[in-house]
DSSP file (Angstrom, degrees, kcal/mol; ACC not computed):
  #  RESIDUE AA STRUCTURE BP1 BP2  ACC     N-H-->O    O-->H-N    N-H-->O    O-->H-N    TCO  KAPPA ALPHA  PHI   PSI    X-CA   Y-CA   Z-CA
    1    1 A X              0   0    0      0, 0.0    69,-1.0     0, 0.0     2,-0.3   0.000 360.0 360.0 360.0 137.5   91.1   74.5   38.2
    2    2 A X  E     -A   69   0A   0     67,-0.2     2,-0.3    65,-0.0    67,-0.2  -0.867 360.0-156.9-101.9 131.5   94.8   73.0   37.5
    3    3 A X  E     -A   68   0A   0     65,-0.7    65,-1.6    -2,-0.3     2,-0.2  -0.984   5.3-164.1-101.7 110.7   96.0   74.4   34.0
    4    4 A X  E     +A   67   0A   0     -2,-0.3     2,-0.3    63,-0.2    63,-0.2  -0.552  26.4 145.1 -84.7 166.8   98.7   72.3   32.2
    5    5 A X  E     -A   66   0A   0     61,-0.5    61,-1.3    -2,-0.2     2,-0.3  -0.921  46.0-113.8-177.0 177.4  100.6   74.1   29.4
    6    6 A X  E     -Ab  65  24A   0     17,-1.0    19,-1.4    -2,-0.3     2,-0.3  -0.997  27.6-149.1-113.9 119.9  103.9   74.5   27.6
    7    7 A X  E     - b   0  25A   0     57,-2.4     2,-0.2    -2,-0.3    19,-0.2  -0.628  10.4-171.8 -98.4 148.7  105.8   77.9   27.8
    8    8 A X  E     - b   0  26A   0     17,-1.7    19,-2.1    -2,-0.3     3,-0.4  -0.777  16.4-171.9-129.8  87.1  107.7   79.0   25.2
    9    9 A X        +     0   0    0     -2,-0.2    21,-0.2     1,-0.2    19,-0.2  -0.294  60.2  41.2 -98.1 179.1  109.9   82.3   26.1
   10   10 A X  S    S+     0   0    0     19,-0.8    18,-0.2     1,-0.2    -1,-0.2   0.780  82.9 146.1  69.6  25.1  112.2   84.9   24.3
   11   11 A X        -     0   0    0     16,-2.8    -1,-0.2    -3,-0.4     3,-0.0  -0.310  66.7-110.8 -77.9 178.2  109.5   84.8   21.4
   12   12 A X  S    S+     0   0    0     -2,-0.1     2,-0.3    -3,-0.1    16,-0.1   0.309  93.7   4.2-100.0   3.0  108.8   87.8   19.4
   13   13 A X  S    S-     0   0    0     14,-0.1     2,-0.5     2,-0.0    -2,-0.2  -0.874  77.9 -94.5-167.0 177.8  105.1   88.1   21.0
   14   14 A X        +     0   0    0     -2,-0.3     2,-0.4    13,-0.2    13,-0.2  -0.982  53.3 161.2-112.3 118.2  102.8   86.7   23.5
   15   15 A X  E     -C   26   0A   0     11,-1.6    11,-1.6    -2,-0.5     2,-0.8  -0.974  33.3-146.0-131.9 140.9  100.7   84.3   21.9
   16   16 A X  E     +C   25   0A   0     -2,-0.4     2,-0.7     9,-0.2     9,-0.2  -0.681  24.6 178.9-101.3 137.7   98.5   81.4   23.0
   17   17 A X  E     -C   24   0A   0      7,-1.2     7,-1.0    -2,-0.8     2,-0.1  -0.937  24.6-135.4-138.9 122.7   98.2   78.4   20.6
   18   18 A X  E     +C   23   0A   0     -2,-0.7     2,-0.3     5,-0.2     5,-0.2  -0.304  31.8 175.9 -33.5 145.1   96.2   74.6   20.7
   19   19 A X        -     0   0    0      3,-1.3     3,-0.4    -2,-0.1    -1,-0.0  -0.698  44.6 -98.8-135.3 173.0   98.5   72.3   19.7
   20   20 A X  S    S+     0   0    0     -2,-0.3     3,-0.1     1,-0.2    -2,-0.0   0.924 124.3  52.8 -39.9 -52.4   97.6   68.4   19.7
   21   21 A X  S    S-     0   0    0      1,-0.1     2,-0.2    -3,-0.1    -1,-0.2   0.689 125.1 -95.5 -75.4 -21.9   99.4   67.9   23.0
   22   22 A X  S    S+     0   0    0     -3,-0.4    -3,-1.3   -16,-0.0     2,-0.5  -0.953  73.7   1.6 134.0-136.9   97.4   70.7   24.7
   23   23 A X  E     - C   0  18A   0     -2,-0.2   -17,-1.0    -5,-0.2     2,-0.7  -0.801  49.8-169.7-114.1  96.2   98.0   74.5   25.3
   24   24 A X  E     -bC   6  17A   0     -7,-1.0    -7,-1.2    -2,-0.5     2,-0.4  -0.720   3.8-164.4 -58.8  98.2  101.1   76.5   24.3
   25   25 A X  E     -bC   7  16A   0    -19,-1.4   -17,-1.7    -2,-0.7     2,-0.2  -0.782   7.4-152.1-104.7 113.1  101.8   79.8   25.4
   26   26 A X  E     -bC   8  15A   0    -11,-1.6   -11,-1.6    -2,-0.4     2,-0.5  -0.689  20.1-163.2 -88.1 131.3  104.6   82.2   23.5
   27   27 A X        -     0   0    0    -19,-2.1   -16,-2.8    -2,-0.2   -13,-0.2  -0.970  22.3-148.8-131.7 138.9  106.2   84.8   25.9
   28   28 A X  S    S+     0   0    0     -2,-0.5    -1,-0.2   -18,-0.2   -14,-0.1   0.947  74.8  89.3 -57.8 -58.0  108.1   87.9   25.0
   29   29 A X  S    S-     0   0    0    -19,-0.2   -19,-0.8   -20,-0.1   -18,-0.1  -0.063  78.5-109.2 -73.8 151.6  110.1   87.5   28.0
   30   30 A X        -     0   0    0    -21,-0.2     6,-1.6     1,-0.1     5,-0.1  -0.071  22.0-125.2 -46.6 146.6  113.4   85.7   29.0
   31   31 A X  S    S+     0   0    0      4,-0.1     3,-0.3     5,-0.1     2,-0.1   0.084  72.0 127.3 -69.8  29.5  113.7   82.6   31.3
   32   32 A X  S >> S-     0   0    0      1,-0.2     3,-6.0     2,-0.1     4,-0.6  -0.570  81.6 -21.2 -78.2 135.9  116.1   84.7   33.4
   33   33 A X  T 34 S-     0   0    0      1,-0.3    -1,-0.2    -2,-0.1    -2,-0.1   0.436 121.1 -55.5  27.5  28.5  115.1   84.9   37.2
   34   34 A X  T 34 S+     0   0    0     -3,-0.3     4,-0.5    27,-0.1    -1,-0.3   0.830  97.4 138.5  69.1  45.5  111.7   84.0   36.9
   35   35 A X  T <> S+     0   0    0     -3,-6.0     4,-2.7     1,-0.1     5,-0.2   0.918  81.3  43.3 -61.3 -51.9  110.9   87.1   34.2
   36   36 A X  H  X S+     0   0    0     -6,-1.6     4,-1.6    -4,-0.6     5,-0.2   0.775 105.3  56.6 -79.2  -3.5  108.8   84.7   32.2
   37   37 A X  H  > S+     0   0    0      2,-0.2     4,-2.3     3,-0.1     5,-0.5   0.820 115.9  39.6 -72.0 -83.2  107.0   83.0   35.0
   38   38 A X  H >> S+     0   0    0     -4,-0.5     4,-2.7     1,-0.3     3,-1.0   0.817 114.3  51.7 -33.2 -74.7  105.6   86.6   36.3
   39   39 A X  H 3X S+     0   0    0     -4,-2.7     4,-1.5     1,-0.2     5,-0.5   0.886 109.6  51.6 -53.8 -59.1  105.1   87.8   32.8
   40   40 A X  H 3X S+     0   0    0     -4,-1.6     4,-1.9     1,-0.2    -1,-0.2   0.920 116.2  40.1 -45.3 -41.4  102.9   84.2   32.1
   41   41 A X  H <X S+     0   0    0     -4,-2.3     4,-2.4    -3,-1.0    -1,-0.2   0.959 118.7  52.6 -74.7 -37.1  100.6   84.9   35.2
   42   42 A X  H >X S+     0   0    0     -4,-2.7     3,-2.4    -5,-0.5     4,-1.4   0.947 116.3  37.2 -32.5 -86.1  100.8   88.7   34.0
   43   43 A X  H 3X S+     0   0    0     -4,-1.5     4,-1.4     1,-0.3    -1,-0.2   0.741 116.4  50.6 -43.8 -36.8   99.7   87.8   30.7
   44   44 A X  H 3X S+     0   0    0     -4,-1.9     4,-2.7    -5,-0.5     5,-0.4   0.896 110.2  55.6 -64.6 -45.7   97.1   84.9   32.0
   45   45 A X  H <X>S+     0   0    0     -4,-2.4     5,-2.2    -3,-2.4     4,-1.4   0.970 112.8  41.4 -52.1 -66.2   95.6   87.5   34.4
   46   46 A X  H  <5S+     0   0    0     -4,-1.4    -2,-0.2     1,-0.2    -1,-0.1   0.926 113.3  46.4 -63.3 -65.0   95.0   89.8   31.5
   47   47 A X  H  <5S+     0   0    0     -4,-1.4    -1,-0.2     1,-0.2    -2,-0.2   0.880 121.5  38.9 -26.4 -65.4   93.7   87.5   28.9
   48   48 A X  H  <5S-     0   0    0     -4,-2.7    -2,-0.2    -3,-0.2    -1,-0.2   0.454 105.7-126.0-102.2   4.1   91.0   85.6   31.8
   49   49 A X  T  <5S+     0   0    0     -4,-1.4     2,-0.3    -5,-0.4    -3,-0.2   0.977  70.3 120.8  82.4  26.5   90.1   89.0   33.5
   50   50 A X      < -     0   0    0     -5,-2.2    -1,-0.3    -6,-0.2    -2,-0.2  -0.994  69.1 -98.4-143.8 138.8   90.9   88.0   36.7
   51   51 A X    >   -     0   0    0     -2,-0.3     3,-1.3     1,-0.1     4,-0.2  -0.315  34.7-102.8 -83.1 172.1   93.6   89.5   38.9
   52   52 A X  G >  S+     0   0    0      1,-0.3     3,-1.1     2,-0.2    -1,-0.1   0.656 117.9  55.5  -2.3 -63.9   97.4   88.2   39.4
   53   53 A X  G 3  S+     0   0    0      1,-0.3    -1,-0.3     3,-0.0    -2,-0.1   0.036  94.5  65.7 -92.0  26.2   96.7   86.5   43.0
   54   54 A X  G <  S+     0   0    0     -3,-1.3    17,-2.6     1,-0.2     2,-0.4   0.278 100.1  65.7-118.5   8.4   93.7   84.3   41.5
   55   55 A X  E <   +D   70   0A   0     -3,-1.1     2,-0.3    15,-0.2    15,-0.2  -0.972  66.3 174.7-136.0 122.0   96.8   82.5   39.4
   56   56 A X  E     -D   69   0A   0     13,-3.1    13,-0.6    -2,-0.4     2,-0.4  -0.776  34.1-122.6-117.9 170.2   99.7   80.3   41.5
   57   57 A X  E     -     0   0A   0     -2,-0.3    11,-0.2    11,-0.2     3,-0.1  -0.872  31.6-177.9-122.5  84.4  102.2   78.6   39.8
   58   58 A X  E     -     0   0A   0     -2,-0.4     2,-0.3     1,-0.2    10,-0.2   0.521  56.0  -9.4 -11.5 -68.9  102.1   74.8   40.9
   59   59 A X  E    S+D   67   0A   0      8,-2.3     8,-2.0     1,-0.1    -1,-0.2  -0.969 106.6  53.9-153.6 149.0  104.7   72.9   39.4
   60   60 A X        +     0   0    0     -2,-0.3    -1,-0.1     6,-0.2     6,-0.1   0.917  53.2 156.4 105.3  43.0  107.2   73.3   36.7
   61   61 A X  S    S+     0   0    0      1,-0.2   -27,-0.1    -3,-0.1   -24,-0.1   0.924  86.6  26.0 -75.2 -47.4  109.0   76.7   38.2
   62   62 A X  S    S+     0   0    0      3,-0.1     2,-0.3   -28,-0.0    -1,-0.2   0.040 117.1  74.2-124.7 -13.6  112.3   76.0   36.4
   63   63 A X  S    S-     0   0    0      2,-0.1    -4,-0.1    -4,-0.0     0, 0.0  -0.913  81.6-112.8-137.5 154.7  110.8   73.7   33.2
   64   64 A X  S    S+     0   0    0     -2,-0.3   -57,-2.4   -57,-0.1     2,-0.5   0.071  99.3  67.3 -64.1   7.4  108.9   74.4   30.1
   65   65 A X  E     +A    6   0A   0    -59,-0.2     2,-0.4     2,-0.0   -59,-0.3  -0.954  69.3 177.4-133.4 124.1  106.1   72.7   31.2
   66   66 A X  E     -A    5   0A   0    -61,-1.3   -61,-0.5    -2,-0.5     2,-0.3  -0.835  26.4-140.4-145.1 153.0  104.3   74.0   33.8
   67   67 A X  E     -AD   4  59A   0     -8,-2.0    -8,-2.3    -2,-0.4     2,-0.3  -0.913  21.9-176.1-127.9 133.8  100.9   73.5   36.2
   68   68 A X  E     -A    3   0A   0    -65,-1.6   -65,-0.7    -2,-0.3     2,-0.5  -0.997  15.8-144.2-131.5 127.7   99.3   76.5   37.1
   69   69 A X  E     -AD   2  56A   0    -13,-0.6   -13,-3.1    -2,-0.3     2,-0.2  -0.929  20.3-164.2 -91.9 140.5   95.8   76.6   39.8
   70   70 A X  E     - D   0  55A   0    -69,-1.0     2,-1.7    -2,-0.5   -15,-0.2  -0.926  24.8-133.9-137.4 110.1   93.6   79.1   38.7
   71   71 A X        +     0   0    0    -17,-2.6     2,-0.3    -2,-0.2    -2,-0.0  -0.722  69.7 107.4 -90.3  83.0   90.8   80.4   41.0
   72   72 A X  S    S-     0   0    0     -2,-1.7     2,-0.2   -22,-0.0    -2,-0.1  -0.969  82.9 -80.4-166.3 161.7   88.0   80.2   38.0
   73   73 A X     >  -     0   0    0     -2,-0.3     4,-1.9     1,-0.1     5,-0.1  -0.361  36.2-142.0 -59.0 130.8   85.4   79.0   36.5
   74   74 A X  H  > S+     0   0    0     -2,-0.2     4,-0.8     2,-0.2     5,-0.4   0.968 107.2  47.6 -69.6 -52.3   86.7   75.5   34.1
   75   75 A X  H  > S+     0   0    0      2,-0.2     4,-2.0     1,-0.2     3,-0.4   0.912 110.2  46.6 -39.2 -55.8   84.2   76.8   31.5
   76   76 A X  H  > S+     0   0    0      1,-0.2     4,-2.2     2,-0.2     5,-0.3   0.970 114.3  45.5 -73.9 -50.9   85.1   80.5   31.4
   77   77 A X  H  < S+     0   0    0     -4,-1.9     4,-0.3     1,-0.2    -1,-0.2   0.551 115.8  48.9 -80.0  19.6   88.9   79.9   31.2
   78   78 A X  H  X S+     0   0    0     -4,-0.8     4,-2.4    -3,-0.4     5,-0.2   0.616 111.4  48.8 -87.4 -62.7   88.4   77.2   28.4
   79   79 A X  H  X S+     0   0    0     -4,-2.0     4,-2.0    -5,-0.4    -2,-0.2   0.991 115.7  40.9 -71.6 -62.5   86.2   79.5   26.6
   80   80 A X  H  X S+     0   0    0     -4,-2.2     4,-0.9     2,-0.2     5,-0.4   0.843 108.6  64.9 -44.7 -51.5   89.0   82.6   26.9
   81   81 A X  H >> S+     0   0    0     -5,-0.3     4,-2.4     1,-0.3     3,-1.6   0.966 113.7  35.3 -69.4 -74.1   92.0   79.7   26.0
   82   82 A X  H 3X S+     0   0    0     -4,-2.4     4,-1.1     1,-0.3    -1,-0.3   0.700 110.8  54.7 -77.2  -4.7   90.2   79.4   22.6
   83   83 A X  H 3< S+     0   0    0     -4,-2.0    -1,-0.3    -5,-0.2    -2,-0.2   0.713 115.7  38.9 -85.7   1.6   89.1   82.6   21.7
   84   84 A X  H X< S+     0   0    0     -3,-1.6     3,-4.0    -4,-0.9    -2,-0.2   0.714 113.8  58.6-103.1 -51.7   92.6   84.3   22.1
   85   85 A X  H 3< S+     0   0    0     -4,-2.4    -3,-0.1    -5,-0.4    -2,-0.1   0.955 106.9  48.4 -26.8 -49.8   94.2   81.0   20.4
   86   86 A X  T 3<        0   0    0     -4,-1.1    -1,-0.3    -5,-0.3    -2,-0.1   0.095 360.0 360.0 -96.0  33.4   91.9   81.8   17.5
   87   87 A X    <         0   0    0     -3,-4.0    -3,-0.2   -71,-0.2    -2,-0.1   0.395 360.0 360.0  60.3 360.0   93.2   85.5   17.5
């Protein structure tokens, strides 16, 4: 499954939030050297329960906007997106 999203780093938490446009994701960590890319697949790992090397990072290495393949189910990480979205 191809994941679009929008990263947001240096936030005060990790959070995931729906917006109109799609899926926003709040990262604790810096854009420095690729912290927050690793910490997003961290945090994605953790969140759909699936390890590290079942999440690549696609497009969007260097920009806020970013394509991730996901070795999952379209249902299950859909179903995970909104229940952490809705806290």
């Amino acid at each position: 499954m191809l994941l679009y999203l929008k990263v947001k780093p240096n936030q005060r938490f990790d959070k995931i939030e729906k917006t109109e446009d799609g899926w926003q994701i709040r990262l604790h960590a810096p854009a420095v050297d690729g912290k927050a890319n690793d910490h997003l697949i961290a945090f994605l790992s953790k969140v759909f329960k699936i390890p590290k090397s079942a999440i690549a990072l696609k497009k969007g290495q260097t920009a806020k906007f970013k394509c991730l393949e996901i070795q999952a189910e379209e249902g299950l990480i859909l179903k995970r997106l909104e229940e952490e979205a809705e806290g």
